[in-house]
C-alpha positions in Angstrom: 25.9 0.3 -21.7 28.5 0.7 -18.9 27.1 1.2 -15.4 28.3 4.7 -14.7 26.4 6.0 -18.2 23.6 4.1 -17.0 23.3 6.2 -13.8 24.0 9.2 -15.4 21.2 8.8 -17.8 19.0 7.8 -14.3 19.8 10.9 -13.0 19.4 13.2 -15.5 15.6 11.1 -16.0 14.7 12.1 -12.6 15.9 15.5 -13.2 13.8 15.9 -15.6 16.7 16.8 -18.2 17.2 14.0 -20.5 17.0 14.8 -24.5 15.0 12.8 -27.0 17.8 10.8 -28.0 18.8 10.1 -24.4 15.7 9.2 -23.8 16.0 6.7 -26.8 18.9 5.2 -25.4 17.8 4.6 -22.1 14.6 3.0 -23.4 16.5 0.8 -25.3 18.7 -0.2 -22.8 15.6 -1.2 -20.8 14.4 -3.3 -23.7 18.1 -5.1 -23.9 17.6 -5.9 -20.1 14.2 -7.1 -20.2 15.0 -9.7 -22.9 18.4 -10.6 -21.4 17.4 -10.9 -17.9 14.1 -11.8 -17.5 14.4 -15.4 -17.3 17.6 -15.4 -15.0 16.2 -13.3 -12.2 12.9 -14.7 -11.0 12.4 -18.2 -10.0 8.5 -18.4 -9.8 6.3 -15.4 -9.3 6.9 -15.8 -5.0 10.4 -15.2 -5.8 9.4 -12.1 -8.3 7.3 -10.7 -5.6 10.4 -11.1 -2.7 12.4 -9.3 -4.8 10.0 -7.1 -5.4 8.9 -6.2 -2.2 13.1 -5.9 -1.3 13.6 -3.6 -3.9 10.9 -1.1 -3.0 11.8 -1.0 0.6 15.3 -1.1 -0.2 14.4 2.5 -2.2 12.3 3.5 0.6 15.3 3.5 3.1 18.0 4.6 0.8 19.7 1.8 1.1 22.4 1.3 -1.9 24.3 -2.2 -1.1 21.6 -4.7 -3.7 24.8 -5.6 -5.8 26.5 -7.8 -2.8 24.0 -10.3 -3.7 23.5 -9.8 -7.7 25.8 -8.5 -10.8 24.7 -5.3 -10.9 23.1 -5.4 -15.0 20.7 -8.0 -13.4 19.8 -5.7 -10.0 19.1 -2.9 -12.9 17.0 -4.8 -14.8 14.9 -6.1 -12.0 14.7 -2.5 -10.6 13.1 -1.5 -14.3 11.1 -4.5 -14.5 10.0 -4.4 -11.1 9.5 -0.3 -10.3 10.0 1.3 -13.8 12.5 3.9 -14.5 10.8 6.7 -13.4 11.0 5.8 -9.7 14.4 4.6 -9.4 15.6 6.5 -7.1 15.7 7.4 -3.4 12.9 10.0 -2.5 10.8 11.0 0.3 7.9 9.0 -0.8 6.7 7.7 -4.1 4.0 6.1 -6.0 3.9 4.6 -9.1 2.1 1.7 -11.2 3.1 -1.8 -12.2 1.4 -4.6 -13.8 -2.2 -4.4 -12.4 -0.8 -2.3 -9.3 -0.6 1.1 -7.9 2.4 1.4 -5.0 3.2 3.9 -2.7 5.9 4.0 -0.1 7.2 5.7 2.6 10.9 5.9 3.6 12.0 5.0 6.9 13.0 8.4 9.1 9.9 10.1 8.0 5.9 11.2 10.0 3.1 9.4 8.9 1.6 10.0 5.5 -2.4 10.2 4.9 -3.0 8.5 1.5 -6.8 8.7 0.0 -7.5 5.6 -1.7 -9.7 5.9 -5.1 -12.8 5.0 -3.0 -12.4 7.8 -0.4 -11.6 5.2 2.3 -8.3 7.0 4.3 -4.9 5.4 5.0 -2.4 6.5 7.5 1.2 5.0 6.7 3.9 4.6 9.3 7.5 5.3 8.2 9.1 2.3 6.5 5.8 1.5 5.0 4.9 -0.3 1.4 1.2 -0.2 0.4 0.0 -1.6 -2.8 -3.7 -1.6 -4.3 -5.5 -2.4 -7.9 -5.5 0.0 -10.4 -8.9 -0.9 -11.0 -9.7 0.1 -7.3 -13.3 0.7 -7.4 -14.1 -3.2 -9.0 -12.2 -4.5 -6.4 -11.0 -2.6 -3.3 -8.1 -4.9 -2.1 -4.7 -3.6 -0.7 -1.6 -5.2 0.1 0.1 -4.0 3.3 4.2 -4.3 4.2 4.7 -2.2 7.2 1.8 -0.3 9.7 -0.9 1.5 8.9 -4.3 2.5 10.1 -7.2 2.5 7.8 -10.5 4.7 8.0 -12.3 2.4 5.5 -15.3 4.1 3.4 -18.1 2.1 4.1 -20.1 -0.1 0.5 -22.1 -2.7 1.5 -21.4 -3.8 -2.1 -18.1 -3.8 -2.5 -15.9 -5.1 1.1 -12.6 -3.8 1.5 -9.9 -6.4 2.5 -6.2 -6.1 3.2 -3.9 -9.1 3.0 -0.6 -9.2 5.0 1.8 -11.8 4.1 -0.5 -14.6 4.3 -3.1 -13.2 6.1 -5.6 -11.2 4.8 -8.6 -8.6 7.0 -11.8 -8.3 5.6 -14.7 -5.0 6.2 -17.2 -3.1 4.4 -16.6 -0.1 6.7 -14.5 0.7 9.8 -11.4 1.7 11.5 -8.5 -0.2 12.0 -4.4 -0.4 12.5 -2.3 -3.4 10.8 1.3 -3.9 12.0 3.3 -6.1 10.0 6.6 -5.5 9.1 8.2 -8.7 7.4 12.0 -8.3 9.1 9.9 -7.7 12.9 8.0 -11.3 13.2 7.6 -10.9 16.5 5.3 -7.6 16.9 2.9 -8.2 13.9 -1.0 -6.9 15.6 -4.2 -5.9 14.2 -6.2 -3.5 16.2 -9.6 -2.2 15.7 -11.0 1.5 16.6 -14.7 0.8 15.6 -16.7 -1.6 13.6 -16.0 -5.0 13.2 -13.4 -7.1 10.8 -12.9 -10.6 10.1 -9.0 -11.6 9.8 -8.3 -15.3 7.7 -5.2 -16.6 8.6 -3.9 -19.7 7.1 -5.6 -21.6 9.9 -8.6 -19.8 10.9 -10.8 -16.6 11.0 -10.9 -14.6 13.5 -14.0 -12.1 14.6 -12.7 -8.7 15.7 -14.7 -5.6 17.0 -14.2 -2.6 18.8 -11.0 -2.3 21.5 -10.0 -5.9 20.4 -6.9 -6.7 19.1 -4.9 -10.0 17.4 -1.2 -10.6 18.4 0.5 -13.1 15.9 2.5 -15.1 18.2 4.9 -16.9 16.0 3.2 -20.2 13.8 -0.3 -20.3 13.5 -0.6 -18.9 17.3 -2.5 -16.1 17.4 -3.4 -14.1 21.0 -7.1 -12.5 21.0 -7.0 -9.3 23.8 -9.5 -6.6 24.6 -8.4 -3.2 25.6 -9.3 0.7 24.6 -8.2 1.5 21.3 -6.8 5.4 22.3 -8.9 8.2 21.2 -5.8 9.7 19.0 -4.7 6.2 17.7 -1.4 5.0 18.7 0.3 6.6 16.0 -0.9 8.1 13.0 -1.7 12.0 14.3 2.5 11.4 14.9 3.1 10.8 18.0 4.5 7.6 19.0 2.1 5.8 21.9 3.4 2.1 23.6 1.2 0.5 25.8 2.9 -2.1 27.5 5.0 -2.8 24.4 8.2 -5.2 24.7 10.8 -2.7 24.8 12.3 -4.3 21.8 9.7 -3.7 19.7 9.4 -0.4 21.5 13.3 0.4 20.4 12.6 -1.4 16.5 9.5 1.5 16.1 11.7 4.5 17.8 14.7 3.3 15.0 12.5 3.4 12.1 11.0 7.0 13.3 14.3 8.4 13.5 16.0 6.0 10.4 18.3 4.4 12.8 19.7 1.4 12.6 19.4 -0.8 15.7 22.4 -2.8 17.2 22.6 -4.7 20.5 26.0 -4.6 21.9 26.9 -8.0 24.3 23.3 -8.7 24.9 21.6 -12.4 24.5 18.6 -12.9 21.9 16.6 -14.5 24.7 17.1 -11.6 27.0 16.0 -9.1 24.4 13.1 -11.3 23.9 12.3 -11.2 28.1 12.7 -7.8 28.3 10.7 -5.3 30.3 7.3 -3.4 28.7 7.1 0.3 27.8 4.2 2.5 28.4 5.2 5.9 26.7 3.8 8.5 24.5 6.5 10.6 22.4 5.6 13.8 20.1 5.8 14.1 16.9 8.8 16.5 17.7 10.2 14.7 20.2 14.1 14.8 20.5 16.2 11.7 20.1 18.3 12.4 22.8 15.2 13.0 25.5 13.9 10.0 24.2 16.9 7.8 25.0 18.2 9.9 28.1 14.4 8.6 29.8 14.4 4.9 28.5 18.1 5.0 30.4 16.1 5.6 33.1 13.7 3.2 33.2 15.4 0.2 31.3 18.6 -1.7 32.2 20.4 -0.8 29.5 22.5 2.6 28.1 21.9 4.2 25.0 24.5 5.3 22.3 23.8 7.4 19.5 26.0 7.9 16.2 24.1 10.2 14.3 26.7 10.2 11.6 26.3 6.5 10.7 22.7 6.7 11.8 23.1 3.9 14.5 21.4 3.7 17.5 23.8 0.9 20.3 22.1 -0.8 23.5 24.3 -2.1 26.0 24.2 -3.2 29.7 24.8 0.0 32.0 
């Protein structure tokens, strides 16, 4: 099947108008790829789950360049194999099951989304924001986090809840808490907690945390223990965006994937984004853009230019 039928047939899946023998066809096709494919496109199951975790937040932020990196009959067939036709696409947010797993995701550019897992426990995603869990939730209530999100975890003695991010992994029978970890921002991954206690195993130790403490991954094995008030409306999830003494980097990265921006530096050093100055700032939910970046001109070194046609957000020295 030629690539342009093969979209055609995608879209008229998603709208819902395809005919039985369309149907057939595109079925088929998936079948041919499958059998074709499989063994060319994943090199061991970490590879499989990379390119899984790519393609998902690839959808999530419309993003439509995959092909610069594979011909595009083995993209498609990862794409079905890894998300199933009916989800391939570029939508607001979607779920849908694979293998053992149930994934929702969030595009980049839009508020937070509250999610009710199967056991009642409440999840908060951030924009940008993958979360996977077991079909079979209620034998085993484990989650798999790429992105933020804060967690209002319904409490069973019985059963703890844990959440594993990259290769660390929190573990509670009942509390609140916010994970950061974005894979493509190393250098702001943070675990907060709001009430109870967690326990957080990294690949080198486990970590105690209760109420008002958080953990800072500092790069390595490093990790930095603080203690400070957890705020009463978290620091994100009711929609408004709340730093608190945040690099301003990381401050710009979260402000970029609000507004699905893409972040550029313009003649300024690594190292002396990495020095920068903190930000202590709360932003509504309908905060403008341009007020937002008119006040961090004010307070930062830097100026602020805004493309809203590309979606691209330039800092440069004033």
């Amino acid at each position: 099947m030629e690539e342009k039928a093969f979209r055609k047939l995608l879209g008229k899946s998603l709208k819902g108008t395809l005919t039985d023998e369309e149907k057939g066809k595109l079925l088929e096709f998936e079948k041919h790829l499958l059998s074709e494919n499989q063994d060319t496109i994943f090199k061991n199951n970490t590879h499989k789950e990379d390119i899984r975790i790519d393609v998902q937040r690839r959808i999530a932020r419309r993003l439509r360049h995959t092909t610069r990196r594979y011909q595009w009959l083995k993209v498609a067939a990862s794409v079905v194999l890894l998300v199933g036709l009916s989800v391939f696409g570029y939508f607001r947010w979607y779920t849908t099951s694979v293998d053992r797993f149930r994934t929702i995701a969030l595009e980049t550019g839009m508020p937070p989304e509250k999610v009710i897992l199967p056991d009642s426990s409440v999840v908060w995603m951030n924009s940008g924001t993958i979360l996977r869990y077991y079909r079979d939730f209620s034998a085993r209530r484990e989650v798999i986090l790429d992105g933020e999100a804060f967690f209002e975890v319904k409490k069973d003695s019985l059963h703890p809840f844990s959440v594993a991010f990259g290769d660390n992994r929190l573990e509670v029978t009942g509390t609140q808490f916010n994970i950061k970890y974005y894979r493509d921002e190393p250098s702001d991954h943070t675990v907060g907690i709001r009430e109870g206690r967690v326990y957080v195993r990294t690949a080198e130790e486990a970590v105690s945390l209760e109420r008002d403490e958080h953990l800072k991954f500092a790069g390595g094995s490093r990790i930095i223990k603080t203690t400070r008030p957890f705020p009463d409306s978290g620091y994100w999830n009711d929609g408004e965006m709340y730093f608190d003494r945040t690099p301003l980097n990381n401050a710009l990265l979260a402000i970029a994937r609000r507004y699905n921006l893409v972040l550029q530096y313009k003649e300024i050093p690594v190292p002396v984004r990495e020095q920068d100055s903190k930000v202590t700032a709360s932003y509504k939910t309908d905060a403008d853009i341009q007020d937002i970046l008119k006040g961090l001109t004010l307070i930062t070194p830097y100026a602020y230019d805004l493309d809203t046609e590309k979606h691209l957000l330039q800092v440069r020295p004033k």
